[in-house]
GUTORVO-396538 format. One record per residue: residue in one letter; z, y, x of N, C-alpha, C in turn. Coordinates in steps of 0.1 Angstrom, whole numbers, plus 5000, padded with zeros to 4 digits. Example, Ala and Ser with C-alpha at 12.3 -4.5 7.8 and 13.67 -1.06 7.14 Angstrom:
residues 2
A507849435132507849555123507849675132/S507149785128507149895137507950005129/
This chain:
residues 436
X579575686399579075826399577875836390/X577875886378576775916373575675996379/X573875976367573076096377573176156373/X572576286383572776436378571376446380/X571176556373569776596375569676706384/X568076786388568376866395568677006394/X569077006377569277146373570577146379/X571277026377572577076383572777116397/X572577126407572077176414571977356418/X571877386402571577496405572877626399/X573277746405574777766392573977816382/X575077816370574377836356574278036355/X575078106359575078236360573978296370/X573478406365572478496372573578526390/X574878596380575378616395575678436409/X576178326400576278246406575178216420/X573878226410572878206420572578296430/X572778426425572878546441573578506447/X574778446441575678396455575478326464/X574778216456574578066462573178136472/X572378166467571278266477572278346489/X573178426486573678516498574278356508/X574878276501575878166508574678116518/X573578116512572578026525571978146534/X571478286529571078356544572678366554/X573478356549574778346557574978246565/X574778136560574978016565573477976581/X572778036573571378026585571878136596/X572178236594572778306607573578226615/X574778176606575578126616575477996624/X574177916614573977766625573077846632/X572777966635572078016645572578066654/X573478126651574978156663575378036668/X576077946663576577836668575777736673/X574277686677573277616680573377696696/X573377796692573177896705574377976717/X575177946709576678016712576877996731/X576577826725577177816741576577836758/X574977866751574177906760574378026766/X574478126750574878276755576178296758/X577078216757578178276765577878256782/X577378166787577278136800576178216809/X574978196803573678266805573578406804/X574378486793573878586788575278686793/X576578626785577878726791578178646800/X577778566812578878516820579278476824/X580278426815581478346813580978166820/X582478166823582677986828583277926814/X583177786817583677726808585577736801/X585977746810587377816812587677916803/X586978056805586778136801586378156787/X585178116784585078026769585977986760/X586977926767588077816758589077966757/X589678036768590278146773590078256759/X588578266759588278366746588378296731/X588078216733588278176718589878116711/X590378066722592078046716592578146713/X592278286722592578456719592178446704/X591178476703590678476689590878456677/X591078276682591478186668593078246665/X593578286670595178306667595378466660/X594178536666594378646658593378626643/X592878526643592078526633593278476621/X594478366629595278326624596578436617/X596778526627597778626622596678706613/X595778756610595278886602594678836590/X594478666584593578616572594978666562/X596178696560596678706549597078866544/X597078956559597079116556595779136552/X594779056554593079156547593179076535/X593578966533593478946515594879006507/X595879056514596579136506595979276499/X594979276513594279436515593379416505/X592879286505591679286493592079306481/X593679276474593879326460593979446460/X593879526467593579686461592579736462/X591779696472590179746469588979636462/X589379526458588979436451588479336464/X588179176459587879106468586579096472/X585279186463584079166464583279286475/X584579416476583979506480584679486495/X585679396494586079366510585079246518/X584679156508583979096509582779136522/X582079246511580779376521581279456527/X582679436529582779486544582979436555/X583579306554583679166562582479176569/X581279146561579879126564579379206572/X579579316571579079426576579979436590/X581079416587582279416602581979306611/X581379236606580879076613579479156620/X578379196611577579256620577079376633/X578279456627578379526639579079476651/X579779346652580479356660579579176665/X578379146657577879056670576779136673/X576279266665575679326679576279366690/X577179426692577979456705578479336715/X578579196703578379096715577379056725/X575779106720575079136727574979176736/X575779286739575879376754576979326757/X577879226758579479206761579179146776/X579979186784580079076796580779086801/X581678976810583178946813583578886801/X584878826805585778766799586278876788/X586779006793588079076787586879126771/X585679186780584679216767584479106754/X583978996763583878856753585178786745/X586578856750588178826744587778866732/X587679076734587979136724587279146717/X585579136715584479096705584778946695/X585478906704585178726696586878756688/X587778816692588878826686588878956673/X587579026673587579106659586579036652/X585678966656585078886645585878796641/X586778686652587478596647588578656631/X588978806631589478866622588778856609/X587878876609586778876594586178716591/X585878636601585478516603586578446592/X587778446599588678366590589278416577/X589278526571589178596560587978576551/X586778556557585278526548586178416541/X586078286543586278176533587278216523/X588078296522589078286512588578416502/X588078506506587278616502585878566490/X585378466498583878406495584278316481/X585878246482586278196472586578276457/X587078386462587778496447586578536442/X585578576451584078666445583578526438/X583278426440582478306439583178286428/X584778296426584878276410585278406402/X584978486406585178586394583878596390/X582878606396581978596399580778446385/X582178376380581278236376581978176365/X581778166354582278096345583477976350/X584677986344585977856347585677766344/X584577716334583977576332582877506344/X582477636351580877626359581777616376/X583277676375583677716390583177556401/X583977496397584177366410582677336413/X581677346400579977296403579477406412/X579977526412579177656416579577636431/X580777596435581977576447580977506458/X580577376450579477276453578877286455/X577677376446576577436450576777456462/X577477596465577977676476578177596487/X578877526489578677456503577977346504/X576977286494575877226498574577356505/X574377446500573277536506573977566520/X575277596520575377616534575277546545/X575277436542575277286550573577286553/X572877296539571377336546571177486555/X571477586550571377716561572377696575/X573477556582573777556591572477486600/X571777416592570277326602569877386599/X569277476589567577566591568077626604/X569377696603569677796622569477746626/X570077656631570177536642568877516645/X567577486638566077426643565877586643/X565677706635565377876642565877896654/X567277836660567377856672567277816683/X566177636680565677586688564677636700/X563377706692562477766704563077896713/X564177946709564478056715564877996726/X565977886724566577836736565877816746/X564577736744563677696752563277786758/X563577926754562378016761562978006775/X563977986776565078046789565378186789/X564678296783565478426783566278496779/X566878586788568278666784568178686769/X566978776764566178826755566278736741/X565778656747565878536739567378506733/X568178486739569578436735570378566730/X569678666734569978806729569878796712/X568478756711567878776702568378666691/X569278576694569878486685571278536680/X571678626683572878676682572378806674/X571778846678570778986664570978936652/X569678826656569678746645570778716631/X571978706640573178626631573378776625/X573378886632573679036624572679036616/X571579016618571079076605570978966590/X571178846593571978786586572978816575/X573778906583574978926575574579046570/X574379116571573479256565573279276556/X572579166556571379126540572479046533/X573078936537574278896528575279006519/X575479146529576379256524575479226514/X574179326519573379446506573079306495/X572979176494573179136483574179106477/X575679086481576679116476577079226468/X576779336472576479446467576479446453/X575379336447574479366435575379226424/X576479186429576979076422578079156412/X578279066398579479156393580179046386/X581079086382582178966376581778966360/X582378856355581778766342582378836331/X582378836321583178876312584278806311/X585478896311586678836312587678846324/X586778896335587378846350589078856348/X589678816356591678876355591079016363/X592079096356592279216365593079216378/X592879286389593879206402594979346403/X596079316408596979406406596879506422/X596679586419596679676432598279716436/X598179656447599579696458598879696473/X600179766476599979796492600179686500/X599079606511599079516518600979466523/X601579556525602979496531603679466520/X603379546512604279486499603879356491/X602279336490601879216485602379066498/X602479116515602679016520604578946518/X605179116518606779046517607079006502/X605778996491606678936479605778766479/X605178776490604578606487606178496493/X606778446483607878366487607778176479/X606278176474606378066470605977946482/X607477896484607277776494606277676487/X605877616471605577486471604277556475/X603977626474602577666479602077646490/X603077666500603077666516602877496516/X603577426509603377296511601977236511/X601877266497600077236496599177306503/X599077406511598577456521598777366530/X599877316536600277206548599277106543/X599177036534599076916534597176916534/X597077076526595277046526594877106545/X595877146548595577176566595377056572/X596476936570596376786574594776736572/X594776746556593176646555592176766561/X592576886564591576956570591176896587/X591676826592591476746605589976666605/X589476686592587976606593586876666605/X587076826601586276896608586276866624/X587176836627587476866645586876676646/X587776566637587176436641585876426644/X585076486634583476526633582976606645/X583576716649582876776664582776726673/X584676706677585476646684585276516692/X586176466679586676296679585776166681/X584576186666583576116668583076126685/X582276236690581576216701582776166712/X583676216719583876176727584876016727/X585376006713585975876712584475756716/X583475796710581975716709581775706726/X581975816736581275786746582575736761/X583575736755584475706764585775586763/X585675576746586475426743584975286735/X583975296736583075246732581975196735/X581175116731579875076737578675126727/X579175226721578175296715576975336719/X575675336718574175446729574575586724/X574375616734574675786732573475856723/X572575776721571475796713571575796700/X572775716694572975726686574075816673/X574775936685575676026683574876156673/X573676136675572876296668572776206651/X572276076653572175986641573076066631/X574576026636575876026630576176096622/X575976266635576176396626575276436617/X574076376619572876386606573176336597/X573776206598573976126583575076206577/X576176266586576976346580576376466569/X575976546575574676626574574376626561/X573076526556572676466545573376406534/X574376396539575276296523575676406521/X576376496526576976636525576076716510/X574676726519573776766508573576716500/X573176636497572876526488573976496478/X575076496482575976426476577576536473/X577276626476578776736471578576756455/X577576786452577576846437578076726431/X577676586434577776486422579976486425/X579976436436581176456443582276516437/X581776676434582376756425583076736411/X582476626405582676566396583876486391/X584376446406585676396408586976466400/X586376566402587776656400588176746385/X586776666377586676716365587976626358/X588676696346589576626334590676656339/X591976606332592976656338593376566350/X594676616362594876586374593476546380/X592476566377590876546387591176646399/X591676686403591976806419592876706421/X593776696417595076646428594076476434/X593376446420592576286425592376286436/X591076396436590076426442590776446459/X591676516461592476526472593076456480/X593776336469594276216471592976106476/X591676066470591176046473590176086483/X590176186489589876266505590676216514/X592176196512593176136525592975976526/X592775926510591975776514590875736519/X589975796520588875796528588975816542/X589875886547590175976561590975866566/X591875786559592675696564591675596568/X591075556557590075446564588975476576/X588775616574587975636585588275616597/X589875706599590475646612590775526615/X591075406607591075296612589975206613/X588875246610587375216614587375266627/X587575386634587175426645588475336656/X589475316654590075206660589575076661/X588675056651587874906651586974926662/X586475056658584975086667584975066682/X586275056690586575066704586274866706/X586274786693586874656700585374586699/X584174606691582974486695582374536706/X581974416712581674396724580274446724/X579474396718578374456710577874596710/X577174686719576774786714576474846700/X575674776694575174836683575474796672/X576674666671578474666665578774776665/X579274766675580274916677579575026674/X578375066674577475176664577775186653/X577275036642577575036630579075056625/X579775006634581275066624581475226630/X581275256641581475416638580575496630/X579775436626578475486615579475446602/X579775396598580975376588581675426588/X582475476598583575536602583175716595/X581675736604581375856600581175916578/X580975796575580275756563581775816555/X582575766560584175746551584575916552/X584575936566584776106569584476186561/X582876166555581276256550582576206534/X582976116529583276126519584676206515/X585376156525586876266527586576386525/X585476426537585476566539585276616527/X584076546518583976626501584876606493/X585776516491586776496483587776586482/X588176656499589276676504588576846499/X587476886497587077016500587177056484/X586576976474586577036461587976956454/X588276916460590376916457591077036460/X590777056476591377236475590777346469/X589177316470589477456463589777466448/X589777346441590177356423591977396421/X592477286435594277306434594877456441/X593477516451594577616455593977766447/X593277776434592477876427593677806415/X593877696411594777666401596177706401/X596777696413597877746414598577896420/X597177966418597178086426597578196413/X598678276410598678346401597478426399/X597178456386595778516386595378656387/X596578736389596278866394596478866408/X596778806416597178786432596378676439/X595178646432594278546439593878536451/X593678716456592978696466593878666482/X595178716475596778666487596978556490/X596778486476597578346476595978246484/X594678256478593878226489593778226502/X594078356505594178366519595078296529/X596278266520597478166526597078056527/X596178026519595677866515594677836527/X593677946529592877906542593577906556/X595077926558595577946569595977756574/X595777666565595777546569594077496572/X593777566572592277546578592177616592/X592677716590592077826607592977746617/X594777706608595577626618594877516627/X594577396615593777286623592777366634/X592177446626591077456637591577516656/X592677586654593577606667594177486670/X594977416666595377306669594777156671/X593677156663593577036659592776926671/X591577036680591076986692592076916700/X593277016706594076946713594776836708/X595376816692595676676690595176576693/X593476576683592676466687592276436700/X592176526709591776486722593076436728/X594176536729595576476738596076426735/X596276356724596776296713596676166708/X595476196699595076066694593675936703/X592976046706592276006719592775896729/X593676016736594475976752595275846743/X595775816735596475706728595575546726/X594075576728593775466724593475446710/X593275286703593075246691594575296684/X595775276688596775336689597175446680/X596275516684595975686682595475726671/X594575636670593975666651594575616645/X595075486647596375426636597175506633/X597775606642598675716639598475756631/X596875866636596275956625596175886612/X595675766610595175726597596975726591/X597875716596598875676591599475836583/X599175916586599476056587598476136577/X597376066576596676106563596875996554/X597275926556597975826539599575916534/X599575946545601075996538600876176534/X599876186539599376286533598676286518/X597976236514596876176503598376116493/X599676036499600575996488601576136483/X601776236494602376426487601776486476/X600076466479599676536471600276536453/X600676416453601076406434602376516434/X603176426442604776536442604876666443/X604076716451603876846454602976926444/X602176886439601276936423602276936415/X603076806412604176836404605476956403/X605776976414606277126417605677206416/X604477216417603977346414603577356401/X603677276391602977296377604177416373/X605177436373606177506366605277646368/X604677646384603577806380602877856370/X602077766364601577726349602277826340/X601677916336602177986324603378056328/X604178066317605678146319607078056330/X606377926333607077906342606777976358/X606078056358605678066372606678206372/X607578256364608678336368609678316376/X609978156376611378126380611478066396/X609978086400609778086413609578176423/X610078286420610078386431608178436427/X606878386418605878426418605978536410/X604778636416604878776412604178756398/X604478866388604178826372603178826369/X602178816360600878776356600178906353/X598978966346598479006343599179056331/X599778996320600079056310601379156313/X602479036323603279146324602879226334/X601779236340601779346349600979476342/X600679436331599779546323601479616316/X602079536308603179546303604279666309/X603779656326605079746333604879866336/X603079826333601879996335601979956350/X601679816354600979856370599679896369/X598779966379597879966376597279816382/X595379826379595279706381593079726380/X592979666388591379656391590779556390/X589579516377588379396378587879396392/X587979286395587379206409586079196405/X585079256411583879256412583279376408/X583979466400583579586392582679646400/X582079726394581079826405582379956405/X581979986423582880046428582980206425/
């Protein structure tokens, strides 16, 4: 891996960098929400632990049905201006989580954010590249989720003294917090505009954009980046309780872990990014995310057998190490393969299908690892690792099916027509980003 210096680092577009600016006060809200989450649901609305799990499975599933109707919705009012209203829908409705209490309150608050929540990422993707030169996208991508990796710990330590206070007030006040967050994210979104050139996006009516999406290979590569999307839950999940219940790990050494994750993240996505430069560099990049993930899981089956405490530390510290590399490989693999093979006046649909192997895992993927791979023993991650190798070996076959999208072959797959012939038929048709 070559050096980079620290301009790179930075995106090369005026608008790039508003973004990468909006992507970190957004990201500081939300490690301020989530640092704090679990205090205020208990302390603040009430709720049992039960309850908790009760509201957020509600949630996650409608977050799951509505990410592909609000990006159909977004090709007609563009994806930048749904974007600011996400933000803004996000904020009004964690102030009212503020006053929420009971279950049925805390359902229906966490199930209309969970609506905009899972829509942000695929939204954040179309603005971010209409938004950024095609030579600068995957670096800018990079950027982007290295600042947010820093704005999830600046929250997380802003939402340290609050906690401590012990008051309602207080835990109140961390949940403001995340609204006015997003606020400021809107009113700087606001001020972003697309490059010269952007694709025009074809304006249709949400039900008609959803009943002409019929490209299966698509759905595949969505499957497959859902599979290596299982990093995130190992990392919450997997790591901690495999460490404290099949292991002789110090529990002291579990915060280590997620730090080191943490820091290579930062440190190390922009160069990372790099992977995926030249031709087939995405599909690599992807492929090499499921190789890392494989070894990771079979590290953490090692991790159960030294006798040795702080053995068994160092290889799940390895274990974590291999994840921290998946997880970047596996992240600027999809987003280069699922913006590459997304027709370019329908970007913001065909994204939004693409993040639904993300929100999936995230509903599913706790229960695997825990009832699953867990409850199975060393056993268990052999599976897993076996399951992301055969994942990481689709990726080529399945790119290859989809290349026919490419140009004038992307007719003969049921994909809706391009820009040219959609100018050609007099659809009408709107720049993504335009001022409104």
């Amino acid at each position: 891996m070559r050096r980079i210096s620290p301009r790179e680092y930075v995106p090369a577009t005026p608008a790039g960098r508003t973004f990468a600016v909006t992507s970190l006060i957004n990201a500081v809200g939300t490690g301020l929400y989530l640092a704090g989450s679990a205090v205020f649901f208990v302390r603040s609305v009430g709720l049992s632990t039960a309850e908790v799990g009760l509201g957020l499975a509600v949630s996650g599933i409608v977050g799951f049905l509505t990410t592909v109707p609000i990006g159909a919705l977004a090709e007609r009012i563009g994806a930048r201006r749904m974007l600011v209203l996400l933000q803004l829908w996000r904020a009004g409705w964690f102030v009212a989580l503020t006053f929420a209490h009971g279950v049925v309150g805390f359902t229906l608050v966490s199930s209309c954010l969970a609506a905009a929540e899972a829509a942000t990422q695929p939204m954040t993707q179309a603005v971010a590249s209409a938004a950024t030169e095609a030579g600068d996208r995957t670096r800018t991508m990079a950027i982007i989720r290295t600042v947010r990796n820093m704005g999830f710990s600046l929250g997380a330590l802003l939402a340290a003294p609050l906690l401590a206070s012990h008051s309602i007030w207080a835990y109140r006040g961390i949940v403001l917090g995340t609204a006015a967050a997003f606020v400021v994210s809107a009113l700087l979104l606001t001020r972003l505009r697309a490059v010269a050139g952007a694709t025009a996006q074809r304006r249709t009516s949400p039900l008609a954009a959803i009943r002409g999406f019929r490209d299966w290979r698509y759905l595949l590569l969505t499957g497959l980046n859902g599979v290596l999307n299982l990093h995130t839950t190992i990392l919450s999940v997997g790591i901690p309780l495999w460490a404290l219940h099949a292991t002789r790990v110090p529990t002291g050494l579990l915060p280590i872990v997620v730090l080191t994750n943490t820091v290579l993240s930062v440190v190390l996505q922009v160069p990372v990014s790099k992977s995926a430069e030249g031709p087939g560099g995405s599909a690599r990049a992807l492929r090499l995310g499921g190789a890392a993930l494989t070894a990771c899981c079979l590290a953490m089956a090692l991790a159960a057998g030294p006798g040795s405490a702080w053995l068994a530390g160092a290889v799940l510290l390895g274990a974590c190490v291999l994840l921290t590399f998946g997880e970047m490989w596996q992240a600027v693999g999809g987003w280069d393969l699922s913006y590459e093979f997304a027709p370019e006046d329908r970007k913001s649909t065909y994204l939004s299908v693409f993040s639904l192997g993300g929100t999936g895992q995230r509903i599913v993927g706790p229960a695997l690892v825990t009832s699953v791979v867990i409850a199975a023993g060393p056993a268990g991650w052999i599976g897993l690792a076996v399951v992301f190798a055969a994942a990481a070996l689709l990726v080529t076959p399945v790119t290859r099916l989809l290349r026919p999208l490419d140009g004038a072959g992307a007719q003969g797959a049921g994909a809706p027509a391009g820009p040219a012939t959609a100018a050609a038929a007099g659809t009408p048709t709107e720049s993504e980003g335009a001022t409104p």
